[in-house]
N, C-alpha and C positions, 0 to 999 in steps of 0.2 A: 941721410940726404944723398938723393943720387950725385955721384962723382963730375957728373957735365951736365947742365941743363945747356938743353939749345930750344931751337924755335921747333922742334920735332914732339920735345916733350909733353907729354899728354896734361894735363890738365883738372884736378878736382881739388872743391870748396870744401871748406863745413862751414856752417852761415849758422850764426846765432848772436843773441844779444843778453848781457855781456859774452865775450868770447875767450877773452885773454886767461880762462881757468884749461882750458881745451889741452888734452894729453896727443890727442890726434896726429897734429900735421907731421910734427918731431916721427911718430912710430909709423903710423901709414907709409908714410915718405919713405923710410928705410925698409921698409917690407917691401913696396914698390921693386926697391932694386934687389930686394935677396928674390924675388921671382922672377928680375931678370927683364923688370917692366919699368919702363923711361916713362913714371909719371913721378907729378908734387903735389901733395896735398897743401893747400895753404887758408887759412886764418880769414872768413871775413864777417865783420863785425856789421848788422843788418837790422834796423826797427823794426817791430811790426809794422809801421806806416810806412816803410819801404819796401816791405819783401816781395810785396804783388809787380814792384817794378824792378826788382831784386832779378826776379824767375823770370820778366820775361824778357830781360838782356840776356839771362845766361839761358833760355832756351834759343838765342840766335848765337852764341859764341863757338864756332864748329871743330873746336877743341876742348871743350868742357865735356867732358865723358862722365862726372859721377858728383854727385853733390851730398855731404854727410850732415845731417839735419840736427841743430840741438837745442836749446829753452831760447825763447817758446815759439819755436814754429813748427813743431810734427803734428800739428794738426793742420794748418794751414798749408803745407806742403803735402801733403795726403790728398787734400783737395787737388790739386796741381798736377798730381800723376793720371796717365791714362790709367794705366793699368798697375795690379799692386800685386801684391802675395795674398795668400790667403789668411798668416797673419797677420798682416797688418790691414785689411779689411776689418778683421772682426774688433780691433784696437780702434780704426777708425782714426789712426796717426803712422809716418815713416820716421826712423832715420837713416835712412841713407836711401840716394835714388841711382840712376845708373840710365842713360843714352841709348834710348829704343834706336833701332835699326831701321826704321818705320817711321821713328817720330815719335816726340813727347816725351816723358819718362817713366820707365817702373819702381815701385817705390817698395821698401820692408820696412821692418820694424826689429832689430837682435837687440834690445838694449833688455828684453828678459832675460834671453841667452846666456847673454853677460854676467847679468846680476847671479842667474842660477848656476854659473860657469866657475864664478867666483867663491859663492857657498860653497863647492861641492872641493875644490882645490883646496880649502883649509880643514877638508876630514870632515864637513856635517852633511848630512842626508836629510832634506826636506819631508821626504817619504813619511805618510802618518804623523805628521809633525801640527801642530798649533800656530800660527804662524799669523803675526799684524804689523801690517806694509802702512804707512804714514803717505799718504800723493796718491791721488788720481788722474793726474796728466799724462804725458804721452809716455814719460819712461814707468810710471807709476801701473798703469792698465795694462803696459805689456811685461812688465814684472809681475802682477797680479796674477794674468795668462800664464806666466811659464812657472809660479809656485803650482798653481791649479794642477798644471800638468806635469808638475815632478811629481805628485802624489799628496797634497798638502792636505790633511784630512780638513783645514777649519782654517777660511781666511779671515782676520777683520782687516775692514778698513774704515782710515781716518783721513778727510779731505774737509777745509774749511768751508769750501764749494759741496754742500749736501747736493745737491742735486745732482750734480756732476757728480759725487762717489754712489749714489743711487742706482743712477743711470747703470754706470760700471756693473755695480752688484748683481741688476738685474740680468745685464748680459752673460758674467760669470757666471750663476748659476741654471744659465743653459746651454752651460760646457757638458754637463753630466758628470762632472769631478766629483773633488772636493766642493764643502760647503761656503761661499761665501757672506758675511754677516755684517754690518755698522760697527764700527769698533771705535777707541777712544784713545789720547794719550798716555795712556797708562799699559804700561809693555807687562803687567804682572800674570803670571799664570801661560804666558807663551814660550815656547819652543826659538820662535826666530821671531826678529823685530828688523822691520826695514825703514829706511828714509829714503825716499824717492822724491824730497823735496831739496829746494835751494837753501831750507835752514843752515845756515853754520857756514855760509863762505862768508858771511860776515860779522863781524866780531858783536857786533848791537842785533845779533839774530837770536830771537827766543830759540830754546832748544824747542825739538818735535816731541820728544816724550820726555815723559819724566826719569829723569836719569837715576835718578835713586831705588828706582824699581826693580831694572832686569834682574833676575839670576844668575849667581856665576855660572850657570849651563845652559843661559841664552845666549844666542849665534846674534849679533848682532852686523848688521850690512850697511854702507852708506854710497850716495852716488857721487856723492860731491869729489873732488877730484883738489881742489885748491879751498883750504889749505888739504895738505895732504891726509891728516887723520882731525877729521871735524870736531868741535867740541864733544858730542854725542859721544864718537867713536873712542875717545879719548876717555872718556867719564865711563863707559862701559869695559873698556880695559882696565881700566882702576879696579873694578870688580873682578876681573877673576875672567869678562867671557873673551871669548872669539870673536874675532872680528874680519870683516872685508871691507876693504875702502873703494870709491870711485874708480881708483888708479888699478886696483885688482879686478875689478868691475871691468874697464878697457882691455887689460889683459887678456880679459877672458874671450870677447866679442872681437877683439881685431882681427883675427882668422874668417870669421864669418863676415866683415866684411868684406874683406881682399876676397875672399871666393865669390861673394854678389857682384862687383867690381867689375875682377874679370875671369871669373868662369862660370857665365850665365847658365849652363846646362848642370849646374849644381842646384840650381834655385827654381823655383815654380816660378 
């Protein structure tokens, strides 16, 4: 936390529903000050039946510099941006936006970043890899994207929304990667296993795969953030594999967002 807040202090959200699992405001906030920047990230909890009146209070608040986007509104904040990046176009969802000079917002999307940021910090290389991601939502399709583009010879994916991981599919595969394919709850015969869904922050939540399957030499990843090692995570450590949690997840992507924040000539 910066040392003085005053009425100078600059000002960003992260808006989602529920919110109270968020690793964010605590690390952004303190990053703020080790670059020496008098802002606070703070916590607010927003329905979908609110958020349209949410965005256009804090498009008038002329201290609100950056807004960091989490379940489930990166797609309906994607709508919201003037202008985006060019991956989070092809995602067709942001997290995080940032205070055009001009007006409106520009919006991305690092929560791949992240996730690939994290694999690659515990020693595993996606590269030629077999690899099936569980979520086609907004953290789900841009985790998709950046396995595609570590190298990932062979995506499946599993989304209860067929249409919706469809959709996904077809866009993947005219990345010109990797292959991406339908896939199912059963992690057997894969290289990495991801969760890009909310399973496991509560304790009556079916797991996403079947946890009796992986390999002690599957890499397995989770986004969830609270509890800190999901039941999945947990049940795959029993075996023998590797793992990344939520919180190494943030780890990985807080860099890329401070740099979207405030040093726009880093970003398209």
């Amino acid at each position: 936390m910066a040392s003085t807040l005053t009425g100078a202090t600059r000002l960003y959200v992260i808006v989602g529903d529920p919110i109270a699992q968020v690793k964010a405001p605590g690390g952004m906030t303190a990053a703020f000050a080790t670059r020496g920047h008098d802002g606070v990230l703070v916590p607010v909890q927003v329905s979908v039946e609110d958020l349209a009146s949410f965005l256009a209070i804090a498009d008038r608040l002329k201290n609100l510099d950056g807004i960091v986007v989490t379940v489930p509104h990166k797609f309906s904040c994607y709508s919201h941006c003037a202008t985006t990046t060019d991956r989070a176009r092809f995602i067709g969802a942001v997290n995080i936006m940032r205070r055009r000079a001009e007006g409106g917002w520009h919006g991305e999307m690092v929560d791949g970043l992240g996730f690939i940021g994290a694999v690659r910090a515990k020693g595993f290389d996606p590269k030629g890899k077999r690899a099936l991601l569980i979520g086609a939502g907004g953290a789900g399709s841009a985790i998709a994207q950046a396995l595609l583009a570590a190298g990932v010879r062979e995506l499946a994916l599993h989304d209860a929304d067929t249409g919706r991981r469809d959709a996904l599919i077809a866009r993947l595969n005219n990345m010109g990667a990797g292959r991406a394919v339908a896939g199912s709850p059963d992690p057997s015969g894969y290289d990495l296993v991801g969760n890009a869904t909310p399973a496991g922050m509560q304790a009556r939540d079916p797991l996403p795969i079947d946890v009796a399957k992986p390999a002690p030499s599957t890499f397995v990843g989770c986004v969830i953030t609270v509890p800190a090692a999901s039941p999945m995570i947990d049940a795959a450590r029993a075996l023998g594999c590797t793992t990344s949690t939520g919180t190494d997840m943030y780890g990985a992507l807080q860099g890329a967002m401070l740099d979207f924040l405030l040093d726009p000539a880093k970003k398209s």
